[in-house]
C-alpha positions in Angstrom: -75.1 -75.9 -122.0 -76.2 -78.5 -119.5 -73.3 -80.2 -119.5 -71.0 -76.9 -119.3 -73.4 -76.5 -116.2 -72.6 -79.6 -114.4 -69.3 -79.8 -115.2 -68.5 -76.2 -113.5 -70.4 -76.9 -110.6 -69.1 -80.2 -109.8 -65.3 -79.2 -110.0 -66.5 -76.1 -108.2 -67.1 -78.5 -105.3 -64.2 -80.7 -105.4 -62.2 -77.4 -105.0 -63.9 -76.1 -102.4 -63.4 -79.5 -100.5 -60.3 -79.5 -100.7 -59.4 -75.9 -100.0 -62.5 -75.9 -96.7 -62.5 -79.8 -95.9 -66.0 -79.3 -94.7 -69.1 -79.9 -95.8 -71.2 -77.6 -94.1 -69.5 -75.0 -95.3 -72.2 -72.6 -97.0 -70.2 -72.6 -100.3 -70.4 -76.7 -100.4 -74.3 -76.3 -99.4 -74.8 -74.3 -102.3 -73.2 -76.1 -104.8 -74.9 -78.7 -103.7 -77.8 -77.4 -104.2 -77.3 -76.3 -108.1 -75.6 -80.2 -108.3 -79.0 -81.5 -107.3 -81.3 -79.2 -109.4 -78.9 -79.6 -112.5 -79.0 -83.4 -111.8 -83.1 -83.6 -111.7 -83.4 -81.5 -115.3 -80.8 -84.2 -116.8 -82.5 -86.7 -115.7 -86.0 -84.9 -116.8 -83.5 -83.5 -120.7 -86.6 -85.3 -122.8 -89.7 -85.1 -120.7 -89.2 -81.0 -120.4 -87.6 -80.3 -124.0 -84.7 -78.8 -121.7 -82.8 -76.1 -124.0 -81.0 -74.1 -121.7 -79.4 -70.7 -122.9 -76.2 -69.2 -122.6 -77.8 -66.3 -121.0 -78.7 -68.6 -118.3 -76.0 -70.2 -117.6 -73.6 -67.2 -117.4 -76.4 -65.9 -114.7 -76.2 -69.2 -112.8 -72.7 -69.5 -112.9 -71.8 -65.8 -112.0 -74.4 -66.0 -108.9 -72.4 -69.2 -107.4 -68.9 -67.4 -107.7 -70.1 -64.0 -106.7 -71.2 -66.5 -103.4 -68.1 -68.4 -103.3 -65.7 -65.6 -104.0 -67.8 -63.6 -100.9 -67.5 -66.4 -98.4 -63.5 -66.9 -99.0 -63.3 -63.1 -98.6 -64.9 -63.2 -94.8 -63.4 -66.6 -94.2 -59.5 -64.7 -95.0 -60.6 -62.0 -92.4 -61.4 -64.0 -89.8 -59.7 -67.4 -90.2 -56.8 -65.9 -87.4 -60.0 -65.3 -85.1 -58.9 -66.3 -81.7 -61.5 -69.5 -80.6 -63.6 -69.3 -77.5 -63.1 -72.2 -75.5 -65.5 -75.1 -75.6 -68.3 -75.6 -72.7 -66.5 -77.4 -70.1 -67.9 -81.2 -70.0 -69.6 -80.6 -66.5 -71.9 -77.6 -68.8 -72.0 -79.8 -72.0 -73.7 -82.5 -69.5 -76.1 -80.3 -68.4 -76.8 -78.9 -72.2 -77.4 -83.0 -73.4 -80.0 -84.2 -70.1 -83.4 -84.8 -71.4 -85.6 -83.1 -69.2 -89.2 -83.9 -68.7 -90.2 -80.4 -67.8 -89.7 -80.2 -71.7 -91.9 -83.3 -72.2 -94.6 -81.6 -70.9 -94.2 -78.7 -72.8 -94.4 -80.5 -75.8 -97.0 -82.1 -74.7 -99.3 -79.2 -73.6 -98.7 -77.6 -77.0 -99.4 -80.5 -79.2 -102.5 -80.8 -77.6 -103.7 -76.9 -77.8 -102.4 -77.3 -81.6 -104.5 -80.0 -82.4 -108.1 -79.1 -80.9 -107.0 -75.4 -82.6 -106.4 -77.2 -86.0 -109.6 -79.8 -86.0 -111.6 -76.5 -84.6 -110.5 -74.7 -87.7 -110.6 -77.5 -90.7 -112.9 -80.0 -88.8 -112.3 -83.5 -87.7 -112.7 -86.3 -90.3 -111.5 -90.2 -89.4 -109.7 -89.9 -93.0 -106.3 -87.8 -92.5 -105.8 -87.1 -96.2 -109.1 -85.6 -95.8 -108.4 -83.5 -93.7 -105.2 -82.5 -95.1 -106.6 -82.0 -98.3 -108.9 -79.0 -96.5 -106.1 -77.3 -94.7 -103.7 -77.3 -97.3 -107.1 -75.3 -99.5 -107.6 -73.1 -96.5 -104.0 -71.9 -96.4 -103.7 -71.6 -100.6 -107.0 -69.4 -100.5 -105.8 -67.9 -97.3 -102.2 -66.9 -99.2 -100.2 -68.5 -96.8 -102.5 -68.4 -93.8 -102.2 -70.9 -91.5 -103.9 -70.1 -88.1 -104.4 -68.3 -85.0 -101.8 -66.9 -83.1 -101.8 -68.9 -80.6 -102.0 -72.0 -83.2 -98.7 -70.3 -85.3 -97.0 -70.2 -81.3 -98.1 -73.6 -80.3 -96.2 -74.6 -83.8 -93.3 -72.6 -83.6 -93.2 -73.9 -79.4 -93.0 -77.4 -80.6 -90.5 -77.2 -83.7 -88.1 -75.3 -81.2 -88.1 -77.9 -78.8 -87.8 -80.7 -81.4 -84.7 -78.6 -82.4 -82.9 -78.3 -79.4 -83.9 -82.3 -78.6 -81.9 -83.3 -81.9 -78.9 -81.1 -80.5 -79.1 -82.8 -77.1 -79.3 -86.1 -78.4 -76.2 -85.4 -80.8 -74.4 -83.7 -77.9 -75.2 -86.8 -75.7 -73.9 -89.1 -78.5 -70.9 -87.7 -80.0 -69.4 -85.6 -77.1 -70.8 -86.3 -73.5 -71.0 -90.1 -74.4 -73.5 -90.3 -71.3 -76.0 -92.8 -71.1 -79.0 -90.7 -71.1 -82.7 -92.2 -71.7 -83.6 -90.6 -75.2 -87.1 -91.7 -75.0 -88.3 -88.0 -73.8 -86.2 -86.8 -77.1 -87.8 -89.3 -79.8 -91.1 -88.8 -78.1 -91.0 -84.7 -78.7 -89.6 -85.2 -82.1 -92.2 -87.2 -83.6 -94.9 -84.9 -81.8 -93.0 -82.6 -84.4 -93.3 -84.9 -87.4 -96.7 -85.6 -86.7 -97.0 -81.8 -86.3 -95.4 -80.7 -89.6 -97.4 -83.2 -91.1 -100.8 -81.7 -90.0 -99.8 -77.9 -90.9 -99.5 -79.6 -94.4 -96.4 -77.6 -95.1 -94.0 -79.4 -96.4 -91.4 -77.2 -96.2 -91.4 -77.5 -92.0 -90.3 -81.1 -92.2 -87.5 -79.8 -95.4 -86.1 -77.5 -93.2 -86.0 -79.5 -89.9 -84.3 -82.8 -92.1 -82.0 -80.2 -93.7 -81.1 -79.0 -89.7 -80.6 -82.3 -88.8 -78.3 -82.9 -91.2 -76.3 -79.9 -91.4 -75.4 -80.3 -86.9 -75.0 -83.6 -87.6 -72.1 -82.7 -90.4 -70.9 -80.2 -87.7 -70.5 -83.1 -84.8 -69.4 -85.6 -86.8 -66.7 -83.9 -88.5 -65.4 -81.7 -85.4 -65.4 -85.8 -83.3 -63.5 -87.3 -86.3 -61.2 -84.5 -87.8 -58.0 -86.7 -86.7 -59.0 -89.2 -89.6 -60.2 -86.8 -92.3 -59.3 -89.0 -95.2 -62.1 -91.4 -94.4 -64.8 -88.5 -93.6 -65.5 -87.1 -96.8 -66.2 -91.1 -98.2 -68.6 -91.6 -94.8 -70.1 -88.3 -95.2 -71.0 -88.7 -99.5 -72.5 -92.2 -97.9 -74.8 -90.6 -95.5 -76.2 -88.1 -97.7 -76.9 -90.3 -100.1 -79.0 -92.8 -97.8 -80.0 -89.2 -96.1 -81.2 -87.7 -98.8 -82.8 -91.3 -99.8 -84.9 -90.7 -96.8 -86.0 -87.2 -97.0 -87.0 -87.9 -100.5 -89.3 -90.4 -99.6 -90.2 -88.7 -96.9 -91.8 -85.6 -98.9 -92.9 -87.6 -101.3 -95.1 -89.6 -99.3 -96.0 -86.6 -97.2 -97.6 -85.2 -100.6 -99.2 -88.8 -101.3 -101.3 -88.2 -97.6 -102.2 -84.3 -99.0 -103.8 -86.2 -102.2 -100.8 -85.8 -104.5 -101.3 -88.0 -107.1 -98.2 -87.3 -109.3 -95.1 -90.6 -108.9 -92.4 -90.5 -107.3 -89.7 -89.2 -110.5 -92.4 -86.5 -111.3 -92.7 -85.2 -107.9 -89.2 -85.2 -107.1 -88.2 -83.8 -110.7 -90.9 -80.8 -110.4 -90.3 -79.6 -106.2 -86.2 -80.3 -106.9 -85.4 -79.3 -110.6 -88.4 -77.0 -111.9 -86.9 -73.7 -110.4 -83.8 -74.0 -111.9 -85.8 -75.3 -115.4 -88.3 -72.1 -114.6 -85.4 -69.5 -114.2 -84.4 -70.7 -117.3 -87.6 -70.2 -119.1 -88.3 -66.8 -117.1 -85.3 -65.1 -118.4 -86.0 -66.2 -121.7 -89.0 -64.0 -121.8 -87.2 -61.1 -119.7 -86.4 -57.7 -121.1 -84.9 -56.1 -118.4 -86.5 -52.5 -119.1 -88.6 -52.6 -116.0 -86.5 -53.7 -113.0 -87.8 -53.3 -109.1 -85.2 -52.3 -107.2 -84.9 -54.3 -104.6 -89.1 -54.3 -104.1 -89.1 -57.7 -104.8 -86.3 -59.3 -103.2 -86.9 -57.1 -99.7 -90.5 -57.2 -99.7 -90.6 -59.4 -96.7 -88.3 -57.0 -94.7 -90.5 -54.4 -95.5 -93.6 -55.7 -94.6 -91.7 -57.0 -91.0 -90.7 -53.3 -90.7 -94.2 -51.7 -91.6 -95.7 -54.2 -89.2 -93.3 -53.1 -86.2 -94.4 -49.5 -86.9 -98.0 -50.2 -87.0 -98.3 -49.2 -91.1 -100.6 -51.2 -93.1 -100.2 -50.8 -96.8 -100.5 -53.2 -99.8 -97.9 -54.1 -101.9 -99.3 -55.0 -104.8 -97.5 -59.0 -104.6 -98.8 -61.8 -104.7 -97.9 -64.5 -102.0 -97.1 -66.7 -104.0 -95.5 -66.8 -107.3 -97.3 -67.1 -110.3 -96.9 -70.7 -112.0 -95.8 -71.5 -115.0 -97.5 -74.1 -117.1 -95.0 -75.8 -119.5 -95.9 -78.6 -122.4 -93.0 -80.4 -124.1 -93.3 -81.4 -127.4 -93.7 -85.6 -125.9 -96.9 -84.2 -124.2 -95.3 -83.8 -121.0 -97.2 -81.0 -119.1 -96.0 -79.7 -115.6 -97.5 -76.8 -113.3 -95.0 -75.2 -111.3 -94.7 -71.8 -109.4 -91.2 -72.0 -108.2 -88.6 -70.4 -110.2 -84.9 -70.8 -108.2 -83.7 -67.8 -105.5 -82.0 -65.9 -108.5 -85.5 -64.4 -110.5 -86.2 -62.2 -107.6 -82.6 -61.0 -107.7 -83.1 -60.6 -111.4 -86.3 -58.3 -111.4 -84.7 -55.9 -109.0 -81.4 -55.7 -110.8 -80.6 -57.5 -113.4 -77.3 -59.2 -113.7 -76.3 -57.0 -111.0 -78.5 -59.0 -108.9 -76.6 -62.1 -109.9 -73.2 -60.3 -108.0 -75.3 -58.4 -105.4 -77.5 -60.4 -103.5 -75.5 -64.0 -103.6 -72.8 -61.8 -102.4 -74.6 -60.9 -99.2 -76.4 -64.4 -98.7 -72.5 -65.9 -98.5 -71.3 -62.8 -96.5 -73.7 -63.5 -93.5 -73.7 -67.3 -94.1 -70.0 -67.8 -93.4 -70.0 -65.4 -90.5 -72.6 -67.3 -89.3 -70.1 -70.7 -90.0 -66.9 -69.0 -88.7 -68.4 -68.1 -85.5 -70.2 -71.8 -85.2 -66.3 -73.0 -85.8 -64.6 -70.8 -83.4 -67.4 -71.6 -80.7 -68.0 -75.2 -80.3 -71.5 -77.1 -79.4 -73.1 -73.8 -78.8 -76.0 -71.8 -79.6 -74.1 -71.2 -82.9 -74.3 -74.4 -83.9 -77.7 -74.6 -83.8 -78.5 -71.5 -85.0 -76.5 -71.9 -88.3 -77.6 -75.1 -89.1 -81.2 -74.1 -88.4 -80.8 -71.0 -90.5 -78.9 -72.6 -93.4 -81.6 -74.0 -95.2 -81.9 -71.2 -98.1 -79.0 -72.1 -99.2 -80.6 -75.8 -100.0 -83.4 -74.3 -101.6 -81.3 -71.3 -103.3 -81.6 -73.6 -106.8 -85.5 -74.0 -106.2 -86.6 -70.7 -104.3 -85.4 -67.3 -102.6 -85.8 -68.6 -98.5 -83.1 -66.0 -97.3 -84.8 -62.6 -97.9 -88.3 -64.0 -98.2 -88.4 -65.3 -94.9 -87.4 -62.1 -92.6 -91.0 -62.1 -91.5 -92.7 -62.3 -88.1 -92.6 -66.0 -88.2 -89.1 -66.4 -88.3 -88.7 -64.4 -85.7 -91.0 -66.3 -83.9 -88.9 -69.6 -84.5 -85.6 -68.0 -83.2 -87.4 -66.8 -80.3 -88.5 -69.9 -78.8 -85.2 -71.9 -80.0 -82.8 -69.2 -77.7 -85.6 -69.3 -75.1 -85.4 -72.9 -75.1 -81.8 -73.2 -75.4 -81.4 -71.0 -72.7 -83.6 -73.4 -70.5 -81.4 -76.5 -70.4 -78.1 -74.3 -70.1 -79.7 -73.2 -67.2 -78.9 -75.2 -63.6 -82.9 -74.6 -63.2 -84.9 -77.8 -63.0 -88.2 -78.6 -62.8 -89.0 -81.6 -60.9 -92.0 -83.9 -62.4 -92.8 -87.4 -61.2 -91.9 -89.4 -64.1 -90.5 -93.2 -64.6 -88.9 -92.1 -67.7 
């Protein structure tokens, strides 16, 4: 079955390269994703007793080409869409100047983060210490991670480390100005160092995964006259890319106190949920689905919180793990179970056509409009929203994340992105 799996997905994406000729295309992200996953349990066949069913890989399968078949469908209606013009050069210079009114911002909220953070775990001159005590806090707090002003100050500095990746890419591929970039590495490792403290892994995932996904976007709108040597440049980068952000995480976790290697770790945050899914439908009778109380349980809480409604819904923050032993003595703890089991307990195997359905329709809007509106806001956005796709093979990040904080983060990215569109400067004495 695994190899029926890998098989399918891999010609899935040779097709849709050749029929899109893009990888950032939300159908290539995807199947990526299931290519990875699928990948990590064949490389993991003996150490988790893998026996994958037929059931599940009819459900896997059907989710992808409900998505893919969803994403052609938007991309035939608006393929003719008339473009916008691009940003006239004089704008696009403005968009790409570092400003140092943004250093200071940065700046300012680093430094409110980190007396609120050491205020609320304590200081300690060891940092895996410390991280150690906030990643218990927010696992005993389900999720909690701060004041208000703390969660702002965090969402203030990933939005600017955002839009300083955009203008350094703008300045390098397109305006081809000389800029300094020292004020834009200095705010983006205030970020890393940032993500790092929040202990949340998933903040440095999803800015790497933004990084990548804009630079895609640049690279292949610069170079489209010689395609036939992007897609060879492009498998290159995300392999030393991915390289990278592999490491990276991994040694992220080794500073919380992780003491698994790097294979396990990799194998358990990458290929469990796909493995888990697996296992979970296994066990699943399908007598008592949800409705969609699963799936939409972030939307409803986003909406009871606008009206002012408190009420418990009876789930848990986070899933429950599973604990797995393989007949070599193997024994892994894991609580993430791929994007499809929520999909599952509201529907069924209707879920499998239903909800990857609507994930591609919005995510190829989202890429059409990015296409027919180049080095805007729509670039960002998309490639700063585009991340559940990359994690659709390891957990749902689409629905589950339509909560305050994500509004939070696309408020101070357009607020932000606004600010250096703007002719408005703010003068500060710097030899920068």
């Amino acid at each position: 079955m695994l190899y029926i799996l890998l098989t399918s997905i891999f010609l899935l994406i040779i097709l849709e390269l050749k029929l899109r000729k893009n990888f950032a295309t939300p159908s290539v992200l995807l199947l990526l994703s299931f290519l990875m996953a699928s990948l990590l349990i064949f490389i993991n066949y003996k150490n988790w007793d893998i026996s994958l069913s037929f059931h599940f890989v009819v459900y896997v399968l059907t989710a992808i080409i409900s998505f893919i078949l969803s994403t052609h469908l938007v991309h035939s209606f608006l393929k003719n869409s008339s473009k916008i013009p691009s940003l006239s050069l004089q704008k696009l210079q403005v968009l790409s100047r570092p400003r140092a009114s943004l250093m200071l911002i940065m700046t300012v909220a680093f430094s409110i983060y980190s007396i609120l953070y050491i205020r609320r775990v304590g200081f300690s001159l060891d940092l895996t210490t410390i991280l150690s005590t906030a990643y218990s806090s927010n696992v005993l707090n389900s999720g909690y991670s701060g004041s208000f002003l703390e969660t702002q100050m965090l969402k203030i500095i990933t939005g600017i480390a955002y839009i300083n990746y955009y203008q350094f890419l703008l300045s390098k591929f397109v305006v081809k100005m000389n800029f300094s970039q020292f004020i834009n590495f200095y705010n983006i490792v205030l970020f890393l160092i940032t993500a790092t403290l929040s202990t949340d892994r998933n903040i440095l995932l999803r800015f790497f995964i933004y990084a990548l996904v804009l630079w895609i976007l640049f690279f292949f709108d610069i170079n489209k006259e010689s395609m036939r040597n992007i897609n060879f440049k492009i498998i290159r980068s995300l392999v030393i890319y991915g390289i990278v952000i592999l490491i990276s995480l991994f040694l992220a976790g080794r500073i919380k106190g992780y003491v698994s290697d790097f294979q396990r770790s990799i194998g358990l945050y990458g290929g469990s949920g796909l493995n888990n899914f697996n296992l979970f439908l296994n066990n699943f009778n399908g007598q008592e689905l949800q409705w969609g109380r699963v799936t939409f349980n972030s939307l409803r809480v986003l909406v009871q919180t606008f009206l002012g409604i408190e009420e418990y819904s009876g789930l848990a923050m986070f899933d429950i793990p599973i604990v797995f032993k393989s007949s070599t003595g193997f024994v892994y703890i894991s609580n993430v179970y791929s994007a499809l089991r929520p999909f599952v307990l509201d529907f069924g195997y209707i879920g499998m056509l239903l909800f990857p359905a609507m994930v591609g329709i919005f995510f190829e809007i989202l890429f059409s409009t990015a296409i027919n509106r180049k080095f805007d806001f729509s670039w960002i956005f998309y490639s700063a929203t585009v991340y559940s796709l990359i994690y659709f093979s390891i957990q749902e990040q689409f629905f589950a994340r339509m909560h305050l904080g994500s509004l939070y983060e696309i408020f101070w990215l357009s607020i932000f992105y606004l600010y250096i569109k703007s002719p408005i400067k703010i003068k500060l004495r710097s030899n920068v």
